[in-house]
C-alpha positions as CSV (number, residue, x, y, z in Angstrom):
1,X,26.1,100.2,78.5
2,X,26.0,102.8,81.3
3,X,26.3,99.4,83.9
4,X,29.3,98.5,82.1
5,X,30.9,102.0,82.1
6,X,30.0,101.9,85.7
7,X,32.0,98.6,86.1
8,X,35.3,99.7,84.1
9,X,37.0,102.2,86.6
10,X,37.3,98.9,89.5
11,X,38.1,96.4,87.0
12,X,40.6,98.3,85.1
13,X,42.2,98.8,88.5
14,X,43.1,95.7,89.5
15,X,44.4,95.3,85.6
16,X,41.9,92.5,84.5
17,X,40.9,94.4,81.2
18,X,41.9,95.5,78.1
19,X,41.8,99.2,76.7
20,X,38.8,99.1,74.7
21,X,40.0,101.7,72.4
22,X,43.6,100.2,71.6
23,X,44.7,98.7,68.7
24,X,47.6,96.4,69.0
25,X,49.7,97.8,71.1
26,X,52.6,99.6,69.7
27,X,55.8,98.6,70.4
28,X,54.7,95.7,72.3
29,X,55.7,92.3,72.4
30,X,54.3,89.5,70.0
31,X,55.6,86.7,73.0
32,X,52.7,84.1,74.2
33,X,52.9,81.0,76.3
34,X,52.5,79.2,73.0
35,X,52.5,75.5,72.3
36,X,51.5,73.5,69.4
37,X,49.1,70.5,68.7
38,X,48.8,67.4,66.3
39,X,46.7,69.0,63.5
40,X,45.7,65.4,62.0
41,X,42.6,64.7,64.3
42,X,40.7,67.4,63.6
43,X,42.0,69.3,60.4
44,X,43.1,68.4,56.7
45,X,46.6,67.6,55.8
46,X,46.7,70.2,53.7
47,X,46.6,73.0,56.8
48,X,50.1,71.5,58.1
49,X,50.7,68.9,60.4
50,X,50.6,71.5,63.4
51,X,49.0,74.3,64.7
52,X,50.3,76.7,67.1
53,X,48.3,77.1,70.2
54,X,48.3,80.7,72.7
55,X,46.3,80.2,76.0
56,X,44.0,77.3,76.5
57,X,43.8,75.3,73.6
58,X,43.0,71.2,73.8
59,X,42.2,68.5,71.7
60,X,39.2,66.0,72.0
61,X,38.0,63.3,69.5
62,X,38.1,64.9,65.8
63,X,38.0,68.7,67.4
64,X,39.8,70.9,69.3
65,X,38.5,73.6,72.0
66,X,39.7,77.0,72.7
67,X,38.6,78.3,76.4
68,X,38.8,80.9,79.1
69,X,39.9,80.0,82.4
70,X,40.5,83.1,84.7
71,X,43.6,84.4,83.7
72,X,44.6,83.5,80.3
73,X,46.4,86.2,78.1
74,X,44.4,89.2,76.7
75,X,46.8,91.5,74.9
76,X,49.3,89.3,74.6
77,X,47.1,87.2,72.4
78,X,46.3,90.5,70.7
79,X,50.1,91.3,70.1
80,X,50.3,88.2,69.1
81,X,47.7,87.7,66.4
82,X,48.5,91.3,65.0
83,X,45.1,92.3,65.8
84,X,42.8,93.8,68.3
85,X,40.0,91.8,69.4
86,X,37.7,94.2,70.8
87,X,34.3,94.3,69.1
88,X,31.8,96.8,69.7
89,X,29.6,96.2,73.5
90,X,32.9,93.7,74.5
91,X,35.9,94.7,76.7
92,X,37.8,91.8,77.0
93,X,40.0,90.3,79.6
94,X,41.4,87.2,78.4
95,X,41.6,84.9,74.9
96,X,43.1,81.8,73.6
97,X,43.3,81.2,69.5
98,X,44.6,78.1,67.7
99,X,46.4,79.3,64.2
100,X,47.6,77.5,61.1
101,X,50.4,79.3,59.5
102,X,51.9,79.3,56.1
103,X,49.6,76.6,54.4
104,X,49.4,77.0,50.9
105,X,46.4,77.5,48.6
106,X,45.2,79.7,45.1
107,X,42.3,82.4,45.7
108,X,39.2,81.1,45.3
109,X,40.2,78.3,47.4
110,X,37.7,77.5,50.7
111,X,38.4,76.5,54.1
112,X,35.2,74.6,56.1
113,X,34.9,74.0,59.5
114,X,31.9,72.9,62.3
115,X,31.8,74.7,65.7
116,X,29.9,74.8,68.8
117,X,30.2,77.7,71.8
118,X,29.2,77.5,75.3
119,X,28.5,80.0,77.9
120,X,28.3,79.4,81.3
121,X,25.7,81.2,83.3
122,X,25.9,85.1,83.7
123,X,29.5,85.3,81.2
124,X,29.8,86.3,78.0
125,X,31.9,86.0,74.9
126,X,32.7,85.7,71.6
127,X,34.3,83.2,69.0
128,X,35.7,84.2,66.0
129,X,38.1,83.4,63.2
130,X,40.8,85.4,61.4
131,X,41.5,84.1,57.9
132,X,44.5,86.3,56.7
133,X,43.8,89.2,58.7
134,X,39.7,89.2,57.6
135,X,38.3,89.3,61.1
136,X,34.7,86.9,61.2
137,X,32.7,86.8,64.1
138,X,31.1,83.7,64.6
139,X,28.8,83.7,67.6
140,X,28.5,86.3,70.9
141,X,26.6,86.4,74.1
142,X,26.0,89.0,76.6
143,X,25.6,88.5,80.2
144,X,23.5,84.8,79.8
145,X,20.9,84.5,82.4
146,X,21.8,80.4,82.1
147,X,24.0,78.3,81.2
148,X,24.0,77.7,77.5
149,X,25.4,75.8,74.3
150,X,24.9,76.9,70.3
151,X,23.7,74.1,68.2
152,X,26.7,72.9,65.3
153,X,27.2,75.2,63.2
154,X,28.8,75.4,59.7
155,X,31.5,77.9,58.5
156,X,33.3,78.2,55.1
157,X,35.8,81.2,54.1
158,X,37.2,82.3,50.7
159,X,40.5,83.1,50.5
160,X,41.4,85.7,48.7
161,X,44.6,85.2,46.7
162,X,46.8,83.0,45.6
163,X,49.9,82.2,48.2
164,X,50.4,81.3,51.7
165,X,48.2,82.0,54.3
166,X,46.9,81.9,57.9
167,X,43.8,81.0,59.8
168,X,43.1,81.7,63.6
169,X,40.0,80.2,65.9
170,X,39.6,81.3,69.1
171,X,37.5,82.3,71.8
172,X,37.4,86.0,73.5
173,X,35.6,86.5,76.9
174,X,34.2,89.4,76.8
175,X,32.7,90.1,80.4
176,X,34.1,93.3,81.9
177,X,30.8,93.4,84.1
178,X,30.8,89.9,86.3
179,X,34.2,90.0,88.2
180,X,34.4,87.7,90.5
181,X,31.5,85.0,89.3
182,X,32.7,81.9,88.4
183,X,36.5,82.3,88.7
184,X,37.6,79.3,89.3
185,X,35.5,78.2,86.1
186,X,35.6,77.7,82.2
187,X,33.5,80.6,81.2
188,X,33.0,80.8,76.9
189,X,34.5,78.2,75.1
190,X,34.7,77.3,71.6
191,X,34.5,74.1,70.2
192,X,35.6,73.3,66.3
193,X,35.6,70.2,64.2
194,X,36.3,69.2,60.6
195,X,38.8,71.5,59.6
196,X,39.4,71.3,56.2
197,X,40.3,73.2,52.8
198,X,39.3,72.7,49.5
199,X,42.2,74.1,46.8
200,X,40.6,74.9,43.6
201,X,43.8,74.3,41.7
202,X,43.7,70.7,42.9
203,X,40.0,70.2,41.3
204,X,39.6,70.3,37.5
205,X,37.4,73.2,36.1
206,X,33.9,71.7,34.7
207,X,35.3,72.8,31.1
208,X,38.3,70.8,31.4
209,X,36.3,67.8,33.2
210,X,34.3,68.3,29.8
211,X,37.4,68.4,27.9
212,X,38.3,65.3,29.4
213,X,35.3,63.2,29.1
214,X,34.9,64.3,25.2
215,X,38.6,62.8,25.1
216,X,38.3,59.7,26.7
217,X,35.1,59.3,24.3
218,X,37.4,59.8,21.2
219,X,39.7,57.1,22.3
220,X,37.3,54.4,23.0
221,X,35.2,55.5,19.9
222,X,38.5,54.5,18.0
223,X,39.2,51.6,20.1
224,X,35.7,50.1,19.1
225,X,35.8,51.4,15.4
226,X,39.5,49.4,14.9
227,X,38.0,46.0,16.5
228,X,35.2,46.1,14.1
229,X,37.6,46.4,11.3
């Protein structure tokens, strides 16, 4: 940690990273380059048809990656999300989030979803994802000596009450102590796939499944009993 501190005074000169103690900042404004992407490949139709996109945000073949270039927004992605995406041992300079808004589901309900993160050599990061303002980190790295990739990995959240709701995946690079290396490169990126929600008011309880079944036996208990008369 003492490196880092040693780092923060240059860095924080030139304006490349954030305030490590700030919240969102107050009074500031909730405006990002945003843009919005075709939901369809890579989530349920149930999470809207589009998502909103702030900083680098692209789709591939039944995913979508979030990723750093040098320069994407920090705070603005901050002010934006309503939150502040600093995490203990990270400082970071720059983020990019794709967010569903206003899809509707009952508590108890899940959302699932794969993802994959990748580091290139001596960055560091973090991906994360904000389900109605429940912050979940998903997978960090410090300072890698080498390039390196997470195997697939398998989320699911619970929300917690019954209404609308919003869920956020994004990437954070968190390296306030390698300016300069790789700048003109993609350092973390997140990669996520299968985006889906299950809404427990769409699938029947196992007492009314029984209820069911214990029905449907009646009628063709009846069915057969009126034939053999």
């Amino acid at each position: 940690m003492s490196r880092r501190a040693a780092w923060f005074a240059p860095i924080a000169v030139v304006g490349l990273v954030w305030i490590t103690s700030a919240p969102v900042m107050a009074g500031g404004t909730a405006s990002c380059p945003t843009g919005s992407v075709a939901s369809s490949a890579f989530a349920s139709a149930n999470l809207g048809s589009v998502a909103r996109t702030c900083g680098t945000v692209t789709t591939g073949a039944n995913s979508v990656t979030t990723a750093i270039p040098t320069g994407e927004p920090g705070f603005t992605v901050e002010s934006w999300l309503g939150v502040s995406l600093n995490i203990p041992g990270f400082s970071g300079q720059s983020a990019s989030v794709l967010q569903f808004t206003n899809f509707q589901a009952t508590q108890g309900s899940v959302i699932d979803f794969n993802w994959i993160t990748a580091y290139e050599q001596l960055t560091e990061g973090y991906a994360f994802a904000l389900l109605d303002g429940q912050f979940t980190v998903l997978d960090q790295n410090f300072l890698v000596p080498l390039s390196v990739s997470s195997i697939l990995n398998s989320t699911q959240l619970s929300i917690g009450s019954d209404g609308f709701h919003t869920l956020s995946l994004g990437m954070v690079d968190g390296c306030t102590s390698c300016l300069g290396l790789n700048a003109n490169a993609l350092d973390p990126q997140a990669t996520f796939s299968n985006i889906t929600l299950t809404d427990v008011s769409a699938t029947p309880e196992p007492t009314t499944l029984s209820l069911i079944g214990l029905g449907l036996a009646g009628v063709a208990f009846g069915v057969v009993r009126r034939k053999r008369q």
